[in-house]
Every structure is written in C-alpha cells, then in structure tokens.
SELOMAR-141542 format. One record per atom (N, C-alpha, C, CB): chain; y, x, z; residue number from 1; atom name. Coordinates in pm, 1 decimal. Each point is the difference from the previous one (the first is absolute). Glycine has a CB too. Layout:
BEGIN
ATOM|A|Y|X|Z|NUM|CA;
...
***
This chain:
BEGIN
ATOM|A|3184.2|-8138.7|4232.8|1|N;
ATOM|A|-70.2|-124.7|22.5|1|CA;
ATOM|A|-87.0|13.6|124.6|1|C;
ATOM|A|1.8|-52.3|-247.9|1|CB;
ATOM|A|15.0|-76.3|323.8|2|N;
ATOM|A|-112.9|10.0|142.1|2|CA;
ATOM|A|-103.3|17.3|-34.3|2|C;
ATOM|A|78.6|-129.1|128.1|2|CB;
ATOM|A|-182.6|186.3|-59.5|3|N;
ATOM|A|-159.7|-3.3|-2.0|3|CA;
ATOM|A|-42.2|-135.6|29.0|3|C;
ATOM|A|-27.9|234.6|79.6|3|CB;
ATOM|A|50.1|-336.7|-7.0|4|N;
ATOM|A|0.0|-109.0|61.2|4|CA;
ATOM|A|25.6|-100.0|-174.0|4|C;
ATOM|A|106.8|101.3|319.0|4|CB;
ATOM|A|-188.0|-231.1|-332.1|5|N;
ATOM|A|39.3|-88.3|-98.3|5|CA;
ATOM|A|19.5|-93.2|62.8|5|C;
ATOM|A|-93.5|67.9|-164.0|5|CB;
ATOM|A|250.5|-162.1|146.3|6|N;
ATOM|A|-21.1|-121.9|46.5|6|CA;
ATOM|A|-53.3|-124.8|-67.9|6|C;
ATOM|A|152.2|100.2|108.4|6|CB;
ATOM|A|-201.9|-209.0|-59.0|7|N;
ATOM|A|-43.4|-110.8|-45.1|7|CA;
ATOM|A|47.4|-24.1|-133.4|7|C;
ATOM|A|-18.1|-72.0|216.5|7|CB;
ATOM|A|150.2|102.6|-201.0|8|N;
ATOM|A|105.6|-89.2|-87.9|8|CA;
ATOM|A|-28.3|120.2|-136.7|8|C;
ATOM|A|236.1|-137.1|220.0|8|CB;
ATOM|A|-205.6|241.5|-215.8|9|N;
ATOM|A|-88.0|99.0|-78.5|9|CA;
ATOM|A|-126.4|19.8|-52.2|9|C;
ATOM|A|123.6|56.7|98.6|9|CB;
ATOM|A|-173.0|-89.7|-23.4|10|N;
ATOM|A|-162.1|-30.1|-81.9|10|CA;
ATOM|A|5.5|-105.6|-65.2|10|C;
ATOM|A|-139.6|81.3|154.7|10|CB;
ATOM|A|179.0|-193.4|-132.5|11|N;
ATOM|A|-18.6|-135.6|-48.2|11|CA;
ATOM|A|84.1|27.5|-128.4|11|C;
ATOM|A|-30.9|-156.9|234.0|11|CB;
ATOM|A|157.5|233.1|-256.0|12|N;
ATOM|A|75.0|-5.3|-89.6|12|CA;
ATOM|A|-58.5|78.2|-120.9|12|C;
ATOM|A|177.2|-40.0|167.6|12|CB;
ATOM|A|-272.9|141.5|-109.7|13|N;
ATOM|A|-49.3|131.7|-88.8|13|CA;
ATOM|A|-166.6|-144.2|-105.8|13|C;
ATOM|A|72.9|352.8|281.9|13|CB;
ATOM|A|-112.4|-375.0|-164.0|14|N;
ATOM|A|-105.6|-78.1|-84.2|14|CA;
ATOM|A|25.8|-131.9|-59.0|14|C;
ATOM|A|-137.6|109.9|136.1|14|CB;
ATOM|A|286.5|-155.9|-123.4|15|N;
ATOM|A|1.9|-93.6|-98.8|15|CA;
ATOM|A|47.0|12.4|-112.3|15|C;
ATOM|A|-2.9|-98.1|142.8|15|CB;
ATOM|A|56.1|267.1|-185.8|16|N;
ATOM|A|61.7|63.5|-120.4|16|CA;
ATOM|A|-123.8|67.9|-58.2|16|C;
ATOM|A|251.9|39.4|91.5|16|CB;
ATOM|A|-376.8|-47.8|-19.2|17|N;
ATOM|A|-170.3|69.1|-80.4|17|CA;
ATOM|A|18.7|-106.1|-158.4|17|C;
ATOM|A|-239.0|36.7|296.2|17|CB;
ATOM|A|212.7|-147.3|-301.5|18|N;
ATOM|A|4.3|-47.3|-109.2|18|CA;
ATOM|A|116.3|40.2|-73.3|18|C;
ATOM|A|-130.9|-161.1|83.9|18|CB;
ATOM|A|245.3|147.0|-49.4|19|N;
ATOM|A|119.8|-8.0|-127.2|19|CA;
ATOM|A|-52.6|184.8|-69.1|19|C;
ATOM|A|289.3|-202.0|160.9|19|CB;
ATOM|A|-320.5|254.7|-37.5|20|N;
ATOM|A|45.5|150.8|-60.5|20|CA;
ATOM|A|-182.4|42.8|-108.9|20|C;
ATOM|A|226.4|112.9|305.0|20|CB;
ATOM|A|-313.9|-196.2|-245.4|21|N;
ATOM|A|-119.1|6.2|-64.8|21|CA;
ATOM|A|34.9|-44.6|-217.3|21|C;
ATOM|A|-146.2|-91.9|327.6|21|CB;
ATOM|A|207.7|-32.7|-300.7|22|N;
ATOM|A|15.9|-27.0|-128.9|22|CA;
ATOM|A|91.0|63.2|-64.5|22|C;
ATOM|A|-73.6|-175.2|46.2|22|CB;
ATOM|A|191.3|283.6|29.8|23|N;
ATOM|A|109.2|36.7|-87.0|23|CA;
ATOM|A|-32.6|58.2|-95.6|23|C;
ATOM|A|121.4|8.6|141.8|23|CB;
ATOM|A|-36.3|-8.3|-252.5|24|N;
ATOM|A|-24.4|47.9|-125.8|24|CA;
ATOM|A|-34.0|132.1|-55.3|24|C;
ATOM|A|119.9|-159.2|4.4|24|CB;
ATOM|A|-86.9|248.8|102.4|25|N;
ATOM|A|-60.4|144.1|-48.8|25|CA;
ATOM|A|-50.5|53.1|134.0|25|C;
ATOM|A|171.1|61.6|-210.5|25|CB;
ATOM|A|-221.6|70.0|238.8|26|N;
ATOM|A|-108.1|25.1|83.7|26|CA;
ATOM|A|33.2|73.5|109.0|26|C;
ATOM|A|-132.4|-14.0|-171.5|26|CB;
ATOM|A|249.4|80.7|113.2|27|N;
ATOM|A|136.8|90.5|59.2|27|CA;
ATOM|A|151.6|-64.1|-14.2|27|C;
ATOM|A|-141.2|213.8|-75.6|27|CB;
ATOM|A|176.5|-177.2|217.7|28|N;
ATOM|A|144.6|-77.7|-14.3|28|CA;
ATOM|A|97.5|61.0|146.2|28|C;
ATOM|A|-129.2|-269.5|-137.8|28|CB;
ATOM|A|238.0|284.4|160.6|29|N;
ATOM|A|8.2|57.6|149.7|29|CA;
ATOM|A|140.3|-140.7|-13.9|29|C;
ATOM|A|-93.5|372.5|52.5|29|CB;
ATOM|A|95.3|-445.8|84.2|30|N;
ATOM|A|123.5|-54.1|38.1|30|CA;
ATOM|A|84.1|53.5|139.6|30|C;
ATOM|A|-115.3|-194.9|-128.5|30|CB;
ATOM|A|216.3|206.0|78.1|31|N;
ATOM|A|119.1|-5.1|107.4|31|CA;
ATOM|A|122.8|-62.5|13.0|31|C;
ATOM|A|-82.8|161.1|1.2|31|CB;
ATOM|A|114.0|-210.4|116.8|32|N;
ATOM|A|86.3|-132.6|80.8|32|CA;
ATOM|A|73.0|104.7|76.0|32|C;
ATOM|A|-171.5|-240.5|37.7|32|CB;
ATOM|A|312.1|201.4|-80.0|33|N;
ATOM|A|124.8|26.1|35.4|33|CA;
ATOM|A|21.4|-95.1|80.8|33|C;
ATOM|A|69.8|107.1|-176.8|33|CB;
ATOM|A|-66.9|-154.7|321.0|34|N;
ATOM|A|58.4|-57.6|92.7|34|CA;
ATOM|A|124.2|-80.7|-31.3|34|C;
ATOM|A|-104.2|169.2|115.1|34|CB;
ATOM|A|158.9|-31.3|-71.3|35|N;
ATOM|A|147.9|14.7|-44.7|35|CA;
ATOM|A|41.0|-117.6|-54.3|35|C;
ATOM|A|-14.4|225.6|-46.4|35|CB;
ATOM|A|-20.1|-146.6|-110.1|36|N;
ATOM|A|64.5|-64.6|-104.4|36|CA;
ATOM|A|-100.2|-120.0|-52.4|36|C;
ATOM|A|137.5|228.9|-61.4|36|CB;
ATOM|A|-226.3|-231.0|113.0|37|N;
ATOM|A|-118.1|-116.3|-36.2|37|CA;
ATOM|A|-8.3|-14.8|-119.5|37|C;
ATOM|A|23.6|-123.9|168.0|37|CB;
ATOM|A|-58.8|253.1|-232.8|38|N;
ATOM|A|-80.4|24.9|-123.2|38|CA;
ATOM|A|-135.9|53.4|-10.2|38|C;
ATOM|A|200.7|24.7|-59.6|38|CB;
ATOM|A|-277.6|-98.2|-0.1|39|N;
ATOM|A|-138.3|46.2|-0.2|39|CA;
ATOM|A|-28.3|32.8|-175.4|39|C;
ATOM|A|-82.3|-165.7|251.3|39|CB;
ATOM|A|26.7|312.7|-209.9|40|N;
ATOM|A|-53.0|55.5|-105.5|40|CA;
ATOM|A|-136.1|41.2|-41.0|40|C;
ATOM|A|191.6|39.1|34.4|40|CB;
ATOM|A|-228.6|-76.8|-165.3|41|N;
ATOM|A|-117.5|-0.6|-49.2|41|CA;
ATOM|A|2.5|114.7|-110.5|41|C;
ATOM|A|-37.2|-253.5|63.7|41|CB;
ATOM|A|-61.0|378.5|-68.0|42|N;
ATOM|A|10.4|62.7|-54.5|42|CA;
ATOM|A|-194.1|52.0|-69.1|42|C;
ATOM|A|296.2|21.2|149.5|42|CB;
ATOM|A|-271.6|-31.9|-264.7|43|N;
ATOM|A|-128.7|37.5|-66.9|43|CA;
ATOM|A|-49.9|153.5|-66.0|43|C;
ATOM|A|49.3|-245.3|-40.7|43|CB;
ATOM|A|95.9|300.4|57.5|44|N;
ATOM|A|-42.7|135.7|-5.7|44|CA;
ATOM|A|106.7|91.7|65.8|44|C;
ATOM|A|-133.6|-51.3|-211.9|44|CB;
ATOM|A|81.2|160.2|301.8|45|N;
ATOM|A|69.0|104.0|120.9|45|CA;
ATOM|A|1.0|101.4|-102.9|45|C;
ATOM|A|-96.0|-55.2|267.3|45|CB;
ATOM|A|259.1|149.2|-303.5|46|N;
ATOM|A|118.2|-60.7|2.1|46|CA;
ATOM|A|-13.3|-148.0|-105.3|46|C;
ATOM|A|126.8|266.0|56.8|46|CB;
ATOM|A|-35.0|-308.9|19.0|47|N;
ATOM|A|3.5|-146.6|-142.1|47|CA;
ATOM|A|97.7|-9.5|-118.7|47|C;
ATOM|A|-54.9|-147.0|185.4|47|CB;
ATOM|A|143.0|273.7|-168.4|48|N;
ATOM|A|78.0|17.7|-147.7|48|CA;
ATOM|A|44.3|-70.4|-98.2|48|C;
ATOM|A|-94.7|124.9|30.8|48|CB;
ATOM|A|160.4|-258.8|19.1|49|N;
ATOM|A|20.2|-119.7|-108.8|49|CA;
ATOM|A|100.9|68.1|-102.7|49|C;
ATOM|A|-29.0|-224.8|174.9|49|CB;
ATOM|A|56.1|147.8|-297.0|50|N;
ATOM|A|80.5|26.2|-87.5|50|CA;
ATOM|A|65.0|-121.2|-32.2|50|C;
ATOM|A|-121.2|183.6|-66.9|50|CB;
ATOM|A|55.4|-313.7|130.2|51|N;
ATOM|A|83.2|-100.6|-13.8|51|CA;
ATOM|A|-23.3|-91.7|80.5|51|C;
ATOM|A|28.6|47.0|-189.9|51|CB;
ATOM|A|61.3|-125.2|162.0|52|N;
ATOM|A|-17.8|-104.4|164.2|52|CA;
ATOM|A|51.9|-155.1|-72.4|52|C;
ATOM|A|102.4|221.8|252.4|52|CB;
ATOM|A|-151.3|-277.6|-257.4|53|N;
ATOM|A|-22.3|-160.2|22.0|53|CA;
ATOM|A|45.2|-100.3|106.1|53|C;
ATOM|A|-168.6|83.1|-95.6|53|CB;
ATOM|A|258.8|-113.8|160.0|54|N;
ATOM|A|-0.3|-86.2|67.2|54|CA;
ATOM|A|24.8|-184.3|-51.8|54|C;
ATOM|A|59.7|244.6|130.8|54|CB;
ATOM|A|-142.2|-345.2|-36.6|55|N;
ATOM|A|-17.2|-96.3|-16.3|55|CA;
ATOM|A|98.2|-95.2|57.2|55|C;
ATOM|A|-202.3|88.4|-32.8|55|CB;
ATOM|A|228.7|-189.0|6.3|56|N;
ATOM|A|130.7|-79.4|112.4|56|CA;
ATOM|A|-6.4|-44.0|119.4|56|C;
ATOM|A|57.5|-72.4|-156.6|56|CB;
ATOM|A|-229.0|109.6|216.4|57|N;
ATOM|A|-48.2|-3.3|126.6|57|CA;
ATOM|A|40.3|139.7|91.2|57|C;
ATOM|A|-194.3|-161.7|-107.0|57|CB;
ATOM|A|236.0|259.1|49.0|58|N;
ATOM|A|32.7|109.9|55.9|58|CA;
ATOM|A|-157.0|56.2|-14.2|58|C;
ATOM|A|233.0|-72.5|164.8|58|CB;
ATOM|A|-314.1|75.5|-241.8|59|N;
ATOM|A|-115.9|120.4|-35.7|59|CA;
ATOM|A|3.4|110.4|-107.7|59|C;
ATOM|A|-123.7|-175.1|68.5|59|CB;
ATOM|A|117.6|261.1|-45.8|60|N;
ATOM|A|35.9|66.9|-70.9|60|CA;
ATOM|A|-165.9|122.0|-56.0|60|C;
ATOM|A|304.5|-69.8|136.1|60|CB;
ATOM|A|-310.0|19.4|-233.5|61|N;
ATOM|A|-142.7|87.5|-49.9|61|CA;
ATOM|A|86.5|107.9|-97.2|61|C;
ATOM|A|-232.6|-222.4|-12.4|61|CB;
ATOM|A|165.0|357.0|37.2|62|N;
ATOM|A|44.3|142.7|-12.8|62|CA;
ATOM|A|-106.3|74.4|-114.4|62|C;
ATOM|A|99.3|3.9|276.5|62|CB;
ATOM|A|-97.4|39.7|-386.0|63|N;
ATOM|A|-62.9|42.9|-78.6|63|CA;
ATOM|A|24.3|126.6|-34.0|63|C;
ATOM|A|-23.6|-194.3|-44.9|63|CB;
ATOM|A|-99.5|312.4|21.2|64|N;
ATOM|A|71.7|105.4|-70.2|64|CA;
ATOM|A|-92.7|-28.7|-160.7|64|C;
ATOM|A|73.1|209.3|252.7|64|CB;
ATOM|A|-14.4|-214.8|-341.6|65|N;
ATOM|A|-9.5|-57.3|-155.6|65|CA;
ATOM|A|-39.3|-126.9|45.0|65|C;
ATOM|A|-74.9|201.0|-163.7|65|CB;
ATOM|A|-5.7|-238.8|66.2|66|N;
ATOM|A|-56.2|-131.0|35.4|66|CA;
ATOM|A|-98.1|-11.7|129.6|66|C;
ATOM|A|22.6|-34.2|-250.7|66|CB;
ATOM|A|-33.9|89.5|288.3|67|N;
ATOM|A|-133.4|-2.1|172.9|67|CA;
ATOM|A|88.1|-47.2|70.7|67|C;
ATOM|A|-164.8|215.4|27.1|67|CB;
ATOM|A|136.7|-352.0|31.4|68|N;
ATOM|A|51.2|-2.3|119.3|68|CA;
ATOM|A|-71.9|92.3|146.2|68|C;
ATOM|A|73.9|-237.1|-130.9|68|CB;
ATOM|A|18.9|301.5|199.7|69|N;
ATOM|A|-31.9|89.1|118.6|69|CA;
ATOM|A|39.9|-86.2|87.5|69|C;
ATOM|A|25.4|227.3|-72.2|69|CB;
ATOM|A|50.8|-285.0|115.1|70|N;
ATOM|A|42.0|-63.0|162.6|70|CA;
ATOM|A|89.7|-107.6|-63.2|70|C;
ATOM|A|10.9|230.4|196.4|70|CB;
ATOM|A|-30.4|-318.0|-62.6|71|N;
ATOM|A|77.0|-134.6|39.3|71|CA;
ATOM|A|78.0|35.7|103.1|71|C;
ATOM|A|-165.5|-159.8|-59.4|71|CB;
ATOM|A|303.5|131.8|72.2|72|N;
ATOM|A|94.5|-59.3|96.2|72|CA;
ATOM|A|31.1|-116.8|19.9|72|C;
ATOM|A|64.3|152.8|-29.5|72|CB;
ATOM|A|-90.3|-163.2|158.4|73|N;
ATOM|A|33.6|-159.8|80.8|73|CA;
ATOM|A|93.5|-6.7|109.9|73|C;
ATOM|A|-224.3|-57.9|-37.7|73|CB;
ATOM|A|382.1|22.1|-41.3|74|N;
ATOM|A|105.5|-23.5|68.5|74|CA;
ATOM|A|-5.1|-138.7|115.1|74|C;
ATOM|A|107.6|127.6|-224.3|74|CB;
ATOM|A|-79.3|-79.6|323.2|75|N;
ATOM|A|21.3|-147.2|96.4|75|CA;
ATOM|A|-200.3|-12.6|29.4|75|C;
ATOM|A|302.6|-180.3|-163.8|75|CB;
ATOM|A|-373.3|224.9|169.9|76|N;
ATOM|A|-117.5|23.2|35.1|76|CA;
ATOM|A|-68.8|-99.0|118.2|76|C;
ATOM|A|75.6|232.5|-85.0|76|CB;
ATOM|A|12.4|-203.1|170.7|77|N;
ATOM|A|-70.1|-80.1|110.1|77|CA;
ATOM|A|60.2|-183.8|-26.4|77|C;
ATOM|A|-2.3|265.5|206.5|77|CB;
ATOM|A|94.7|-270.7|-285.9|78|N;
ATOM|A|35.4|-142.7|-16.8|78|CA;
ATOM|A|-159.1|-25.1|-117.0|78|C;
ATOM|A|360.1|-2.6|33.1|78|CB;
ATOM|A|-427.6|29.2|-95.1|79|N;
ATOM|A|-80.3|-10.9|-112.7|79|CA;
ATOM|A|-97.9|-134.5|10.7|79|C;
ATOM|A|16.3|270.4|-23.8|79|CB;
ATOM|A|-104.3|-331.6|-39.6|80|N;
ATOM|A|-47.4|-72.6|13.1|80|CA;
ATOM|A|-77.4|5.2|-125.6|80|C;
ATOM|A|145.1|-89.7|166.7|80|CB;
ATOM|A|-302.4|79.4|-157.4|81|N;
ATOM|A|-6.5|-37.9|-157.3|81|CA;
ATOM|A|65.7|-104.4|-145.0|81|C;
ATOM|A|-168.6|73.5|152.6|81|CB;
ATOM|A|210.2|-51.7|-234.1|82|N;
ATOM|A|47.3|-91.7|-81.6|82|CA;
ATOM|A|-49.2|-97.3|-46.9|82|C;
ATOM|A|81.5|134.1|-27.1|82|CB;
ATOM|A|-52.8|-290.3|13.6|83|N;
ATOM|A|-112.9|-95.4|-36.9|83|CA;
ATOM|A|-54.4|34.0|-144.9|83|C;
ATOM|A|107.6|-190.1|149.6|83|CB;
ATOM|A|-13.2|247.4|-237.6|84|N;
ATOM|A|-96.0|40.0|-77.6|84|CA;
ATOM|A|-105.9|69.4|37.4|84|C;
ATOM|A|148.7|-15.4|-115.8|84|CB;
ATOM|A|-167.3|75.8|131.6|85|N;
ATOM|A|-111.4|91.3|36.3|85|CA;
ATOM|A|-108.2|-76.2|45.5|85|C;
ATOM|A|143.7|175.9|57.6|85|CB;
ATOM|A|-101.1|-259.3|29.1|86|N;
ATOM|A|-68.7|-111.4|99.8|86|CA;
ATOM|A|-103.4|-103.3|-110.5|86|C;
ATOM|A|252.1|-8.7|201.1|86|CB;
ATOM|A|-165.2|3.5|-338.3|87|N;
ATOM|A|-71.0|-76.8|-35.5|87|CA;
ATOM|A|-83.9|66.6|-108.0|87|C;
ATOM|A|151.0|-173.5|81.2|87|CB;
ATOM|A|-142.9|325.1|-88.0|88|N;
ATOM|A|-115.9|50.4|-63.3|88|CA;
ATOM|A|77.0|29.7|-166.0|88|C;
ATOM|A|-222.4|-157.7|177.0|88|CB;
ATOM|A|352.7|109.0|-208.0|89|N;
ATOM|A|88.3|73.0|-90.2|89|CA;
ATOM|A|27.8|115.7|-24.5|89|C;
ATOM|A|57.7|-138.7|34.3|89|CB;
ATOM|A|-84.2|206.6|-165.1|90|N;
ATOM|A|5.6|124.5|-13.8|90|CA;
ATOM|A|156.9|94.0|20.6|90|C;
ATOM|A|-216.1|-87.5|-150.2|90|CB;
ATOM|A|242.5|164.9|231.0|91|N;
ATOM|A|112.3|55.0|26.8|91|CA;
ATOM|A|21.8|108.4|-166.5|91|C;
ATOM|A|-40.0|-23.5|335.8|91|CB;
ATOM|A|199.8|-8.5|-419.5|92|N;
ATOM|A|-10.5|148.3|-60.6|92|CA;
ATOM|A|126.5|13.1|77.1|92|C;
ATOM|A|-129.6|24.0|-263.2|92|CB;
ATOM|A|125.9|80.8|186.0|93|N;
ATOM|A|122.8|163.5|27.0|93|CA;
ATOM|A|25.0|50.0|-93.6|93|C;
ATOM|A|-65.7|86.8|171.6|93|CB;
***
C-alpha cells in the first residue's frame, strides 16, 4: 500500500467509521477477492465453519456449531442494501 492517501480513500475510509462503529461484534477481519468479487466477513481467525447456509441472494453465512463465524458475499460489488433492511425488518437465517 502507498504511503500517500488519496481523496477518494479517505473519503471512502470515513464514510465506513459509522457502519463499522455499529457492527455487531468488536472483532471482525474482511477480505475482497477482486477477482472473483467475493467479499468476506469473518468473526473468528481461523474461521473453521462446519456449516454453511446459503441464501437465494447468493450470501452465504458459515457456522462452526451453532456460532455464526463469517459471511460470504457472492457478486459483492453488484450489492446494494436490501429494502428490507431499509425498512427496519428483522433479517432471519
């Protein structure tokens, strides 16, 4: 990574301060596959699932027993929040 931040980088880093302030646990590491434009959410390093869940949105939440450890987000950069969500509806899984 440059030493140098651009605009477009800073602006992007402080408008993710809130989302990442409220996320749900305190520890979390993500990584984005380009590539394959999968973004991964992981709640515990190793994350050792034993089962996997996927949704018909292409998300896929990863559990080892009942704990969920990480989210996969297929097609990532297409994403958008869901209007559910939007309207404050409780998501299950």
């Amino acid at each position: 990574m440059e030493k140098t931040i651009t605009s477009e980088t800073y602006r992007s880093v402080f408008q993710a301060i809130p989302l990442l302030i409220d996320f749900p646990v305190q520890r979390f590491w993500v990584d984005y596959d380009r590539e394959a434009d999968v973004l991964y959410i992981s709640f515990q390093r190793p994350q050792k699932a034993t089962d996997t869940e996927m949704t018909d949105e292409g998300i896929l939440f990863r559990y080892q027993g009942k704990q969920l450890v990480g989210i996969t987000i297929l097609d990532a950069s297409t994403r958008s929040l869901p209007e559910s969500v939007n309207s404050g509806t409780r998501i299950g899984v």
